[in-house]
N, C-alpha and C positions, 0 to 999 in steps of 0.2 A: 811082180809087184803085187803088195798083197792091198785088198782097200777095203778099209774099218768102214761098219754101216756108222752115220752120224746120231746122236742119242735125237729121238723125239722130242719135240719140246712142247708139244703138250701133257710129257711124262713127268707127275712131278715125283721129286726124292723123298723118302719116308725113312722115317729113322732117326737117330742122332742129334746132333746143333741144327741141323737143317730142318727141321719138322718143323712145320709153316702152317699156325692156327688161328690164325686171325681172318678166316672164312667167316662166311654165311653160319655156319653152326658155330662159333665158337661165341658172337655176338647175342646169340637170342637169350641170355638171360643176365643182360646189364642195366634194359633199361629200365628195368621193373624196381629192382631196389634204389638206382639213385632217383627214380620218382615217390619212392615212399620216401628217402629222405629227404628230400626237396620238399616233400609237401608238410611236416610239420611248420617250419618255419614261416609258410604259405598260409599253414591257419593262424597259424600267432597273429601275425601280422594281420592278416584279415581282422581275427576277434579283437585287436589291438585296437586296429580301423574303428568296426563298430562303438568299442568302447569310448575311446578318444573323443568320439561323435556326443555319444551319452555325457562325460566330463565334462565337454563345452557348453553343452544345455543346463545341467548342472549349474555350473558357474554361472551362466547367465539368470536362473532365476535366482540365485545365492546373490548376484548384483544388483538384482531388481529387488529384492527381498529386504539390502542393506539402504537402498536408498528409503522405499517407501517407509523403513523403522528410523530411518533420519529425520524426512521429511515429517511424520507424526511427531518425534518427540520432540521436534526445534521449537515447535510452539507453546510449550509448557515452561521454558527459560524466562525467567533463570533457575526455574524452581528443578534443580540436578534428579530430584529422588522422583518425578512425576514425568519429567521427562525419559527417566531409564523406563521408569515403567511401562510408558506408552509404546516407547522402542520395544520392549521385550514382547507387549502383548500383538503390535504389528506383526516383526518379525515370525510369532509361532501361529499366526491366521495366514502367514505364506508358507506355515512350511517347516520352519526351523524352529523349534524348541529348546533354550534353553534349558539347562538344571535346572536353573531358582525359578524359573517360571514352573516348570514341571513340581516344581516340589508344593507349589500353591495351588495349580490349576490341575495336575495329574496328567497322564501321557506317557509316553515316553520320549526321553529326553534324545534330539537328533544332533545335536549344533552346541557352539559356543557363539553367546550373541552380548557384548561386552559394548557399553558407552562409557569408553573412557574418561568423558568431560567434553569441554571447550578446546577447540583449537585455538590459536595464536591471533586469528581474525574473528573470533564469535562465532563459530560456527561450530553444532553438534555432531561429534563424531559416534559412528557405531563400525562395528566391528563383526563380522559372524566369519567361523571357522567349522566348516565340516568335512565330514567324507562322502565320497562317492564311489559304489563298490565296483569291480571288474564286471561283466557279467560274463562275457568268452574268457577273457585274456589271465584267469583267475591262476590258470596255472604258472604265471609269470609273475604280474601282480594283482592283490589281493582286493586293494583300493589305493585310491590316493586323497591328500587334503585340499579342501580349496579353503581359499580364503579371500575374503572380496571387504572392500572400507568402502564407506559414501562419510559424506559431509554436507550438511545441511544448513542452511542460514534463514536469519529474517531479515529484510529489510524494513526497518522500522516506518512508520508514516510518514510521511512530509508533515512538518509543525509548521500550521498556519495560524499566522496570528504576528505577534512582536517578540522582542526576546526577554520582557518580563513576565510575574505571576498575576498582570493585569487584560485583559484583551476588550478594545472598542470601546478605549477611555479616551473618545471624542478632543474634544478640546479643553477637560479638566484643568483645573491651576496646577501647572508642573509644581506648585511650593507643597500642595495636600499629597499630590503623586508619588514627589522624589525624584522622578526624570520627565521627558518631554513625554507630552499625551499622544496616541493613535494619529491624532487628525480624523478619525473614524468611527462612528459605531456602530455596534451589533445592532439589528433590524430585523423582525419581522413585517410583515403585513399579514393584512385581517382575512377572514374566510371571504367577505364580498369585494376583497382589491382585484383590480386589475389585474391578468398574466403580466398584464407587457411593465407591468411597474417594478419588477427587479426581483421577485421572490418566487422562485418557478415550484415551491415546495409545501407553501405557507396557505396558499389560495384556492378557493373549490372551482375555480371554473375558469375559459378560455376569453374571449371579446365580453365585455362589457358593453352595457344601454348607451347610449351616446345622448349626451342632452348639450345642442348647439353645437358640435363636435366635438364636445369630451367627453371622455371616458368616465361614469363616475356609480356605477354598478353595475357588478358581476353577479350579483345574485338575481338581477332581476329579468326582462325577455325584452327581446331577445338575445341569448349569447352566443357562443361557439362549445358548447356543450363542455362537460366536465374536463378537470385539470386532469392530464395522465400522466403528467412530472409528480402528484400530489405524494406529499408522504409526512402522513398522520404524526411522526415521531416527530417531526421538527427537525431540528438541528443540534447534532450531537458535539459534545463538547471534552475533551480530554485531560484531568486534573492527574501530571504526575509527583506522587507528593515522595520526598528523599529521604533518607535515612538522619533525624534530627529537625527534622522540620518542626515539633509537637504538633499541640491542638490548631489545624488549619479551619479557618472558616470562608467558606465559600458564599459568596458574597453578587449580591445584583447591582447596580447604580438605578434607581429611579424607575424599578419596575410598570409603577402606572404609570399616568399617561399628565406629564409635566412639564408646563411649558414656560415661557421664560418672556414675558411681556416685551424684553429688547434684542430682536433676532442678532443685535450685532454683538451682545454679549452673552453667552450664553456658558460663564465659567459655571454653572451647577446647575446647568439642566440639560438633559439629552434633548434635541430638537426635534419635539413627536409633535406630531401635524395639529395644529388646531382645531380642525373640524373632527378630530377624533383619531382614536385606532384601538387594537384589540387588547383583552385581557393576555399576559402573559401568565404561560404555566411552566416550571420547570422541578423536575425529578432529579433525585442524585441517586447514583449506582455504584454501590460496593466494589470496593478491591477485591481479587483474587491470586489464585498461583498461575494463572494462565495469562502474562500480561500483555501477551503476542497477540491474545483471542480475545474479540472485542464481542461477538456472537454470544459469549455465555451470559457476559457481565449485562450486558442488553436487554435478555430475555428473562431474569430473576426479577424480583420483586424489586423497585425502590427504594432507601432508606429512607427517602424521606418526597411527597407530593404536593407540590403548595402550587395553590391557584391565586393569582396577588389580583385584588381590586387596582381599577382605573385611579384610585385617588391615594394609593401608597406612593408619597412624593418624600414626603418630611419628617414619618414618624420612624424612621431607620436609625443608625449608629454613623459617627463620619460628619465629615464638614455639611454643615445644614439638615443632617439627617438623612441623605440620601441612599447612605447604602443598609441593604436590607438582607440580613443571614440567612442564608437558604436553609444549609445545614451546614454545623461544626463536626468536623473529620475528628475522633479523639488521636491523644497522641498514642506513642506505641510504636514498637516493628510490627505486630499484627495489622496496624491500620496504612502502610507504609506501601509503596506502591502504584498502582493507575485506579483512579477513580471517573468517575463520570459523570456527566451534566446533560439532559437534555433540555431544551427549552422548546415550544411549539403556543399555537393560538388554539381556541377551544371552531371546533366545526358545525358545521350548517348554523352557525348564528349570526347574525347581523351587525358587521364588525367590518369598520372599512381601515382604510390607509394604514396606519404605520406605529409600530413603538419601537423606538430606540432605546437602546440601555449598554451597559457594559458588566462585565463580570471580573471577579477576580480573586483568587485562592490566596487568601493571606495568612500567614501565622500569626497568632491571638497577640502575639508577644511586640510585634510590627506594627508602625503607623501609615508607612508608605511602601511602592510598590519594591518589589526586590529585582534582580535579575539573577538567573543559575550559573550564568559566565562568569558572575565575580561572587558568588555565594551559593556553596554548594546546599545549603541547607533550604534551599529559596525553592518554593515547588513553581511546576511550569503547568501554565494553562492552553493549550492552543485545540482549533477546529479539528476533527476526524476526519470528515471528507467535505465538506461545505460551511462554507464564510459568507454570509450574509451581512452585507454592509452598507451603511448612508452616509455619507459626504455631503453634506448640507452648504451651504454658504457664510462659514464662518465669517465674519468680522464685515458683513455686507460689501457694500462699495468702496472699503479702505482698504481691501487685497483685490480685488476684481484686476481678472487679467492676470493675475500670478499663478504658477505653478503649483502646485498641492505635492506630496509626496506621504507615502506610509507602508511600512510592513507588511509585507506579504506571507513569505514561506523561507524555513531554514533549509537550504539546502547543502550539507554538508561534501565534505570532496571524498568520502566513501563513496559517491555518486558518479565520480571524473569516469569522462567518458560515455556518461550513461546520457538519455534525452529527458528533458522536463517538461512534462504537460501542464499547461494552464489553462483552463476549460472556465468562460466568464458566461453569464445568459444578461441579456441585456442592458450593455454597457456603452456608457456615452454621452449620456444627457447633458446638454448645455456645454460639453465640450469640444475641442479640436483634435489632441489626439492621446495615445494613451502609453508609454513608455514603461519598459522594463530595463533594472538596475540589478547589475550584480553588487556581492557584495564590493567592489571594488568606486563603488559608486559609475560602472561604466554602461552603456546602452548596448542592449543584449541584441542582437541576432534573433530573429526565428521567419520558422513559415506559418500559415495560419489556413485556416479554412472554414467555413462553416460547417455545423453537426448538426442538421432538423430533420426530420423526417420529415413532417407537417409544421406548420406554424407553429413554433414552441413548445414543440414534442424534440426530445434531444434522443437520436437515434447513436448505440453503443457501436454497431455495424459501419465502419465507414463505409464498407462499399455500397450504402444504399444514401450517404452524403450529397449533397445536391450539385458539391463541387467537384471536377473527376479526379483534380491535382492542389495541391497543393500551390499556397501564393506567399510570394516570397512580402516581407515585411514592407511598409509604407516608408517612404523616406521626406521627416523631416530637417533642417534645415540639417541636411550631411548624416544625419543620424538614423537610425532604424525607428521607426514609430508605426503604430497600428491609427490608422486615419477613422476618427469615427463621428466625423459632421454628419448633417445631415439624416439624423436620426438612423444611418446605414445599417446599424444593427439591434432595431428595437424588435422586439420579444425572440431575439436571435441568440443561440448558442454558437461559440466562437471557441476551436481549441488552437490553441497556441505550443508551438512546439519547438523547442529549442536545444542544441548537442553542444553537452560539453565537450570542451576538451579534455581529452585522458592526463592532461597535464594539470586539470583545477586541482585549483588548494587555494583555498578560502580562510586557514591561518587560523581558527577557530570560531571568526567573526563570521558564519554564512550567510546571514541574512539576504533573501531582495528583497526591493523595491520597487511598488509602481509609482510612477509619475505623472499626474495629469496636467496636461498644459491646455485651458481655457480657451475660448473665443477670444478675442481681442474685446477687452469689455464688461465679460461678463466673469462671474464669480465661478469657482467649479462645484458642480454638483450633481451628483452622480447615486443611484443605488444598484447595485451590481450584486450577482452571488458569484462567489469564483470557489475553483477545485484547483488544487497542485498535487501531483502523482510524479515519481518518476516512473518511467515505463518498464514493465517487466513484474512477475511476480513476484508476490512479496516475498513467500516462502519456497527457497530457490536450493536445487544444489550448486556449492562448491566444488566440491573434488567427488 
């Protein structure tokens, strides 16, 4: 028997289909090239990384860039060519240049920066389109475009005052008027009144002398040192006059100091205090193309400064002579627009209590007052940011104990949703409590609080407010009311805050209303300064 040795098997076979090279040696030179190819796309992507980084920075100041060229030029509207321009020159102080700015100013040009107009709601649109280059990734792409929109808006002032061309026409004869009178007039007080007398703007100083315990000068010792509400301009006033209005003239009632020998009639004379009050002064101020910006029109020169004597009663134009032409507006579209009023008392001089008056922007062509709701040609007059008012006691003891009602502020339902501030300083006198109306004639809701720092210092800061919270509204018989017996709020700032609902619409009529209901007995009579804002900036982005 023959026996085959068996093949080793550690012997391997060499040769032929059997040659077996997937060893140790056959492996050492694969991983080297798929890691050089693996790593091109490893840097794309990386510099992609980077770059993409860079893009979105980009874009973010390309965003920031279109808002702040919005928010510049929305307040130059409606004037289109002043407001591109201010957009163009924003936008190239961030960054982006425009062609047509470049072609004015030099540069070179980075950007397209486009204000196409108005959007559908009022609001300035701008536009900027650029590039931003690769800095890795160039070998793939070169750059890309961005492109970013903003939208800017104003929110116009709250119109405080009534809804005609007349404001603080007291208890005038509705038949000289045309429609019903304020029930209210414009007021100041004198450099030596009282703070705590209703004018926290008008007066130099805080506590008045007391003689037997009244209050009856502030200039003299000792007091509570000077007014820090004080502001020299007075109280500014807002004439916007319409496209066809002509020659408007702006007009005062009874600037001196005229009084009306039977308190309980007093159809043609403002009820200014007997024992005196101060000289009134007021300024008018040019229209511009800026009608958003009240800042510029403010600080230019006057058209016109009149200082009126105590005894201009009678020698004016109007029923009895009472109303006296500040200045006549010519007509024209150059004269077309927002003009301005201020009124104020002359300081450090010895000037007590009170002059009441009314104003009112009429057209030369007109005998009595107009309204803009049913005449577009009808200019509107209302307060800036302060309404200084006196509610006197009409009609003595033949209304006592009735309600009084009048005009406050237009608050349209562009606002739904939004909250309404009402900020009064020392309100109340001889009353019981103090009601807000919507247009609806219904009793509004709000919460209230005090705003002092110090005694008839109005602090902007709530959180330095005296009150920690908010107090919800006073309830008269079932209804919301602000309870103000008991002198509760004398030389006291009170803001008042009230949320619409996102569903208002006030149907074009927006007016409110306050209401004062009386003592049981007594007549109302009240001098208050009130503010209405709604809350939020005015110049705001949209989209």
């Amino acid at each position: 028997m023959t026996l085959h040795d068996k093949a080793d098997p550690t012997t391997r076979p060499t040769g032929g289909a059997h040659d077996d090279r997937s060893g140790p040696d056959r492996d050492a030179g694969y991983v080297m090239p798929m890691t050089a190819l693996l790593l091109i796309p490893l840097m794309i992507f990386a510099a992609l990384a980077t770059d993409v980084g860079a893009w979105y920075i980009r874009a973010d100041q390309t965003q920031r860039a279109a808002d702040s060229a919005a928010l510049a030029g929305t307040v130059w509207l409606p004037d289109q060519a002043s407001a591109t321009q201010a957009a163009l020159d924003v936008a190239a102080r961030n960054g982006f240049r425009d062609p047509a700015w470049v072609a004015v100013n030099g540069g070179t040009a980075n950007a397209s920066v486009s204000v196409p107009g108005l959007t559908a709601d009022g609001g300035l649109r701008v536009d900027i389109t650029t590039q931003s280059p690769s800095f890795f990734g160039a070998v793939v792409l070169d750059s890309i475009n961005i492109e970013r929109r903003a939208v800017a808006a104003v929110t116009p002032p709250v119109r405080m005052g009534n809804p005609s061309n007349g404001l603080g026409t007291g208890n005038l004869d509705s038949s000289e008027l045309g429609i019903t009178p304020d029930g209210v007039w414009l007021s100041l007080n004198g450099w030596c009144q009282d703070h705590q007398q209703g004018d926290p703007f008008s007066v130099g100083f805080f506590g008045a002398v007391q003689a037997g315990g009244v209050h009856w000068d502030a200039c003299g010792t000792p007091n509570m040192g000077p007014n820090p509400t004080l502001n020299p301009d007075g109280y500014t006033f807002i004439v916007d006059v319409p496209p066809g209005a002509g020659q408007v003239a702006l007009e005062v009632f009874e600037p001196g100091l005229c009084t009306d020998a039977n308190p309980a009639d007093l159809l043609y004379s403002a009820e200014d205090n007997f024992w005196g009050g101060p000289r009134l002064n007021f300024r008018v101020f040019a229209n511009d193309n800026t009608e958003l910006n009240h800042d510029d029109n403010l600080a230019s020169a006057p058209v016109v400064n009149t200082l009126y004597q105590l005894t201009d009663c009678t020698g004016g134009s109007g029923a009895g002579g009472r109303w006296y032409t500040v200045y006549t507006i010519p007509a024209g579209a150059a004269n077309e627009g927002r003009w301005y009023i201020q009124a104020n008392v002359r300081q450090n001089v010895l000037e007590y209590n009170l002059n009441s008056f009314a104003l009112r922007a009429r057209p030369i062509a007109d005998t009595q007052l107009c309204t803009s709701v049913l005449n577009p040609t009808c200019p509107d007059i209302y307060a800036l940011d302060w309404l200084s008012l006196y509610r006197p006691s009409f009609g003595g003891g033949a209304i006592a104990g009735q309600p009084a009602e009048f005009f406050l502020a237009d608050i349209s339902d562009e606002h739904a949703g939004s909250t309404v501030e009402i900020t009064m300083f020392d309100p109340g006198e001889g009353m019981d409590n103090v009601q807000f109306l919507d247009p609806a004639g219904n009793e509004v809701d709000f919460d209230f609080r005090l705003a002092n720092c110090s005694v008839g210092s109005m602090c902007s800061n709530p959180a330095v407010w005296p009150d920690t919270a908010d107090a919800a509204n006073d309830t008269c018989s079932s209804v919301p009311c602000l309870d103000v017996t008991a002198s509760r709020f004398q030389d006291q700032w009170i803001v008042i805050t009230s949320d619409l609902d996102p569903s208002y619409n006030c149907g074009g009529n927006c007016w409110w209303k306050v209401r004062y209901t009386p003592i049981s007995g007594i007549t109302v009579t009240d001098r208050t300064t009130w503010s209405v804002r709604v809350v939020g900036g005015p110049v705001h982005l949209v989209d």
